[in-house]
Structure formats: structure tokens, C-alpha cells
C-alpha positions in Angstrom: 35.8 45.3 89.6 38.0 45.2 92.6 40.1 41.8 93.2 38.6 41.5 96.6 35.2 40.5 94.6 36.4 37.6 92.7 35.7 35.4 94.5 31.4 36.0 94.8 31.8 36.0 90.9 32.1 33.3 87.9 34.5 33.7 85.6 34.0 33.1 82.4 36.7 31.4 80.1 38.4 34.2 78.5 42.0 33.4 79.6 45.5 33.5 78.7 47.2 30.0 77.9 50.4 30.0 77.3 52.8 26.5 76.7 55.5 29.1 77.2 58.5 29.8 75.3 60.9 30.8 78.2 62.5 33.6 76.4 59.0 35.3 76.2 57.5 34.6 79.2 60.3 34.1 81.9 63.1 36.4 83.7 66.3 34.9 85.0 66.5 37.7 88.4 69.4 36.9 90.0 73.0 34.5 89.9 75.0 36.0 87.2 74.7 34.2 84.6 74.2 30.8 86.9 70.5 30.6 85.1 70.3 30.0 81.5 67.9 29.8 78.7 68.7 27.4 76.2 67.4 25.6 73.2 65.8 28.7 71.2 63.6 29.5 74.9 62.8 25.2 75.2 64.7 24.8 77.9 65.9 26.9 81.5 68.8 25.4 83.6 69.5 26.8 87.6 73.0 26.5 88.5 74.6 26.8 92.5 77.7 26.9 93.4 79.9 27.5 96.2 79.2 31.2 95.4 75.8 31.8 94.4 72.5 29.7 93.1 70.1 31.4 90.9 66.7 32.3 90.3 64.0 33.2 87.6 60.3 34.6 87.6 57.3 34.7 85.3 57.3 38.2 83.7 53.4 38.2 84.4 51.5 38.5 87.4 48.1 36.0 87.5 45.5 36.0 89.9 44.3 32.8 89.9 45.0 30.1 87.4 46.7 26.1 86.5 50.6 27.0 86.7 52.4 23.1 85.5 56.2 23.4 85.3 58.6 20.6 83.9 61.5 20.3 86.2 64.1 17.9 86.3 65.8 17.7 90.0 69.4 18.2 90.8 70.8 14.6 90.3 73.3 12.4 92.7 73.8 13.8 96.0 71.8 17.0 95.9 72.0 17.3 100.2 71.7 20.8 101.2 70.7 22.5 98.4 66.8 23.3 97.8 64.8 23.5 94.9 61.4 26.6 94.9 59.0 26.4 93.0 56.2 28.5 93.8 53.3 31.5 93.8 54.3 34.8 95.2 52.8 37.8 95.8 54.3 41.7 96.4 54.8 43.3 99.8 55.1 42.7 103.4 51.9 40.6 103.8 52.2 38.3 101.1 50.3 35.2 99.8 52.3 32.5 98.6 52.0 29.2 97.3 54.7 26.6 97.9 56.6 23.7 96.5 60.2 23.4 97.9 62.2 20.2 96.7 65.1 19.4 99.7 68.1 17.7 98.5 69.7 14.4 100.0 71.8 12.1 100.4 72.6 9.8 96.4 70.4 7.4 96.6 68.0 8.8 99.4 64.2 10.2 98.7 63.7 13.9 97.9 61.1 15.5 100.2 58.6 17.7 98.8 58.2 20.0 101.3 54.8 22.4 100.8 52.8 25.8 102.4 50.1 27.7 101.9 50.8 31.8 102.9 48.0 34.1 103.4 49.0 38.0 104.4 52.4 36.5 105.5 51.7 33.9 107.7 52.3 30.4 106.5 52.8 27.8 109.3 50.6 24.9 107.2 53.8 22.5 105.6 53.2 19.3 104.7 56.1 17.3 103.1 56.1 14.0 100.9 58.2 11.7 99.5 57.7 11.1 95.9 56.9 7.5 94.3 59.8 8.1 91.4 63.1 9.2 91.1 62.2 13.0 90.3 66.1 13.4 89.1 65.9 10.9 86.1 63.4 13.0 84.0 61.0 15.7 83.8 58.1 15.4 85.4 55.0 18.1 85.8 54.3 19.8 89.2 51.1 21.7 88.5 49.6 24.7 91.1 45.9 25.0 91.1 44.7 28.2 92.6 41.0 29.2 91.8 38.7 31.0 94.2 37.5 27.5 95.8 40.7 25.6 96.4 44.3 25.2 95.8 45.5 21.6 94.7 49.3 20.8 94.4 49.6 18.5 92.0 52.3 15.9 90.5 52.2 14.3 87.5 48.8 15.2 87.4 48.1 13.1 90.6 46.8 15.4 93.4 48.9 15.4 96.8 47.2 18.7 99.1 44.4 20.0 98.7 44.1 23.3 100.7 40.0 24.7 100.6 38.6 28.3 100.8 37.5 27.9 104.5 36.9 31.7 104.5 33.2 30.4 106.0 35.0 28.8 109.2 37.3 32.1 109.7 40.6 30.6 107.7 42.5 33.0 105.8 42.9 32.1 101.6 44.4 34.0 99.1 42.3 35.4 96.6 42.9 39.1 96.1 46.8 39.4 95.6 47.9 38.2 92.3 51.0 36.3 92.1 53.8 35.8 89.9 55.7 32.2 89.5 58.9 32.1 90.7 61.4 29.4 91.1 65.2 29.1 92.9 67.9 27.0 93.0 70.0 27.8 96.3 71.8 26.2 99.3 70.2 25.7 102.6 72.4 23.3 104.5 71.8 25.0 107.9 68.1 23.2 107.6 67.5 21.4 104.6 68.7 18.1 104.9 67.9 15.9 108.3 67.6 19.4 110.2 71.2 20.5 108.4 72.9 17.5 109.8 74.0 16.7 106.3 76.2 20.0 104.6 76.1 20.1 100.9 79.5 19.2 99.3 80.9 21.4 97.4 83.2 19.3 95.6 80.5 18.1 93.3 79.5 21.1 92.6 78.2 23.0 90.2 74.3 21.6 91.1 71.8 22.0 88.5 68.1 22.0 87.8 66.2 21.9 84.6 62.9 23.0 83.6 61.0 22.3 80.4 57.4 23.4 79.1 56.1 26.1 81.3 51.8 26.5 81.2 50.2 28.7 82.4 46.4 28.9 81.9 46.0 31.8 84.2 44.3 35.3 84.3 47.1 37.6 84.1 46.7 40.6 85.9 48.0 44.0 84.4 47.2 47.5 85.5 45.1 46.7 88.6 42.7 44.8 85.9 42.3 40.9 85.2 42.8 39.6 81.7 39.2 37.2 82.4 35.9 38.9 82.1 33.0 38.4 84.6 29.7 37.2 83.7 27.0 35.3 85.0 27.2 32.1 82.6 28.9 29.7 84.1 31.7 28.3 82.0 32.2 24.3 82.4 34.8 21.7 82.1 37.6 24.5 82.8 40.5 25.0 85.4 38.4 27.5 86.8 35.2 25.2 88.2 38.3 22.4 88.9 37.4 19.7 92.1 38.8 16.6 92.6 36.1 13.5 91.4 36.2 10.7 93.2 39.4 8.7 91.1 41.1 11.9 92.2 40.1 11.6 95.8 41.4 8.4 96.0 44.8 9.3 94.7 44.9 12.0 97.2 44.2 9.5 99.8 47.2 7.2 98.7 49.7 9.7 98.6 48.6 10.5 101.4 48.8 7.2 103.3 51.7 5.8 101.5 53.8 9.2 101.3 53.3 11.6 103.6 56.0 12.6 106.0 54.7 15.3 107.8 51.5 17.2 108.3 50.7 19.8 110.4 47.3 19.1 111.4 48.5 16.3 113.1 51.0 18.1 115.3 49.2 18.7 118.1 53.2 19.3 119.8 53.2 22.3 117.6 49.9 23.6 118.7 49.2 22.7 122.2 46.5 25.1 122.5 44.3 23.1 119.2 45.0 22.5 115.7 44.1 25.2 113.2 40.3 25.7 112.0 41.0 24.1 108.7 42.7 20.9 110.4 39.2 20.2 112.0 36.7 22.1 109.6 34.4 19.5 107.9 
């Protein structure tokens, strides 16, 4: 069955769940040697320095699935450096699914900065601040992407939800499957208050940490899924995921209380109308 069709089927809920061991299930791709795996696969670290940050990727592809990561942020005065977390596709017109942590100041907020790509063409970032200090501990930043919606979550609290508006002419990803990636790198020129603030290299090296990679996901392999298609419709899964109303209301108070910038309400940046979805009931 082509990808293209996934979306006009059910799946049912024969799916690979992993509560990954990062040795099996993770690449470090790029900062020699400035990404580790650590505690018998328990535990990754990114590392930047003046030099070079560092990255890693899921060794499989998914196409659609609940992605939750641990990460522990860069501590102290992370400003100008940036944090990815995301989903990613191959090729020039990608689809991509974003979480991008930008440093600051000691003692200042992160922002959690986040975008929704369809065939290369992004352009729908909102940011947040979050209600904890996300440098203390680990805490769970969870990707949602079935065939209806995506939901970013933290914590398991919902912040965006981003809908299949296919029916109102929006673009949504559905037919490009993804791998996980994540990045630890500096961006001073933008990052922090427009690049005002430049990362200091004297308290350098930066680090990140991530714990307890899940991924209940279809992986794909060999232009096939790993789910099976049938007409039963399988309950209580990832898969038929929507946010009840307790979850609505979470959404709405991040929203209120949090929310730093969303581009359905920059009508500076799109003087000639929002996009559909800003308006689509």
C-alpha cells in the first residue's frame, strides 16, 4: 500500500515500542566525539564548544507514531546556543516536526520555540516559555504525529496542536516518514533576543542530556510500514489519540499563561491574511 493512502485507512495496533536503549536504537552523526553514549546505552550527552556542537539520529525511519524524549537542558547561562529536537524527513521538500530550545541569559526563561514543515515550507512557529526550570532535571517532550493531528507535548501537558486541515487546502505531513533527530549547536547570530546576546565561550563546554528515548511508532523499512492495515478499529492507542476535554484546558493555559509568540496572530507578517489553518474552524 502506498504511504500516500494512510491516511483514508485505520491502522491497527501492530507497532514497534521501543523504551530505547541508545546504543541500539540511536546514531551520534556528527561532532567528533562531542556526543556520547554513556551508562551501558542509559544515557546520551551533546557537547558544544567553541569548535563544534554535536548531533545524533534515530537509526529508524517512522511514519507516524508517539516519539517522548528525556532531555535535560544546557544549565547556567546557555545564551546562544540551541537545543533540536525534532522529526525529519529526506530530500529537498521535507516534512519536519520541530522543537528548538533557545538558550539565555542564567537565570532567564528558555523559549521553546516550535514549526510544523510540510514539502519544505515551514513558516507556522510558535514559541513558549515553560512553567519549570527545564535545566534542573529531565523532563519528557513527547511528538504526536498520527494521520489526524500532531500535538507537541511536555510533560505530558499538551502545548500545539497542529490538525490535518488537508479538507480546507492546508498542507500536513503524512506520506514522508521521518527519522528523530536532535542537535546541540551555537546560533548566536539569532538565538538569543534576535542575537543581541553572544554565547560565551568561556564557560564552555555546553551540554545537554537525554534519558529514556520511546518510540511507539511504525517504522518504516524498505518502502513498507511495520503496522498492518485493517478495517477494525483499534481503541485506546496513540494512533486514535485527541485531546479530551482536561487536555483542552491545559492547552488553553499554556496557552494563555505561556505563549510568546504565535503566528496566527501576526497579521504584520501576513498583510495579505493569516494562513487557512489560523482561521479554519
Amino acid at each position: 500500500m502506498k504511504s500516500s493512502l494512510l491516511v483514508s485507512v485505520v491502522i491497527s495496533l501492530v507497532i514497534v515500542a521501543s523504551a530505547a536503549n541508545f546504543n541500539q536504537d540511536i546514531d551520534v552523526t556528527w561532532g567528533d566525539g562531542r556526543g556520547k553514549i554513556l551508562e551501558n546505552g542509559n544515557l546520551l550527552t551533546l557537547t558544544l564548544d567553541k569548535f563544534s556542537g554535536s548531533g545524533f539520529q534515530s537509526k529508524n525511519q517512522y511514519l507516524f507514531g508517539k516519539i517522548d524524549m528525556n532531555i535535560k537542558l544546557v544549565p547556567g547561562n546557555s545564551a546562544g546556543t540551541v537545543t533540536t529536537y525534532y522529526l525529519r524527513s529526506e530530500g529537498s521538500t521535507w516534512d519536519e516536526i520541530d522543537f528548538e530550545f533557545l538558550g539565555n541569559l542564567s537565570g532567564d526563561p528558555y523559549i521553546v520555540h516550535t514549526n510544523v514543515y510540510t514539502q519544505g515550507k515551514g513558516d507556522k512557529e510558535q514559541q513558549f516559555y515553560l512553567w519549570f526550570d527545564p535545566t534542573k532535571d529531565f523532563h519528557t517532550y513527547s511528538l504526536l504525529w498520527i494521520p489526524q493531528r500532531i500535538i507537541f507535548s511536555v510533560d505530558g501537558t499538551p502545548i500545539r496542536e497542529f490538525k490535518n486541515l488537508e479538507s480546507k487546502g492546508v498542507a500536513f505531513p503524512k506520506s514522508q516518514p521521518m527519522r528523530v533527530y536532535s542537535s546541540l549547536w551555537n546560533a548566536d547570530d539569532w538565538a538569543t533576543r534576535g542575537g543581541l546576546v553572544k554565547t560565551d565561550w568561556s564557560l564552555a563546554p555546553f551540554t545537554a542530556s537525554y534519558r529514556t528515548f520511546k518510540a511507539d511508532a511504525c517504522v518504516w523499512s524498505s518502502g513498507k510500514s511495520s503496522c498492518s492495515y485493517t478495517s477494525s478499529p483499534s481503541q485506546n492507542s496513540w494512533l486514535s489519540q485527541e485531546l479530551d476535554i482536561a487536555s483542552q484546558q491545559r492547552l488553553k493555559w499554556v496557552q494563555k499563561n505561556y505563549m510568546i509568540y504565535n503566528y496566527c496572530t501576526d497579521t504584520k507578517r501576513f498583510p495579505m491574511g493569516l494562513p487557512k489553518e489560523c482561521t479554519a474552524s
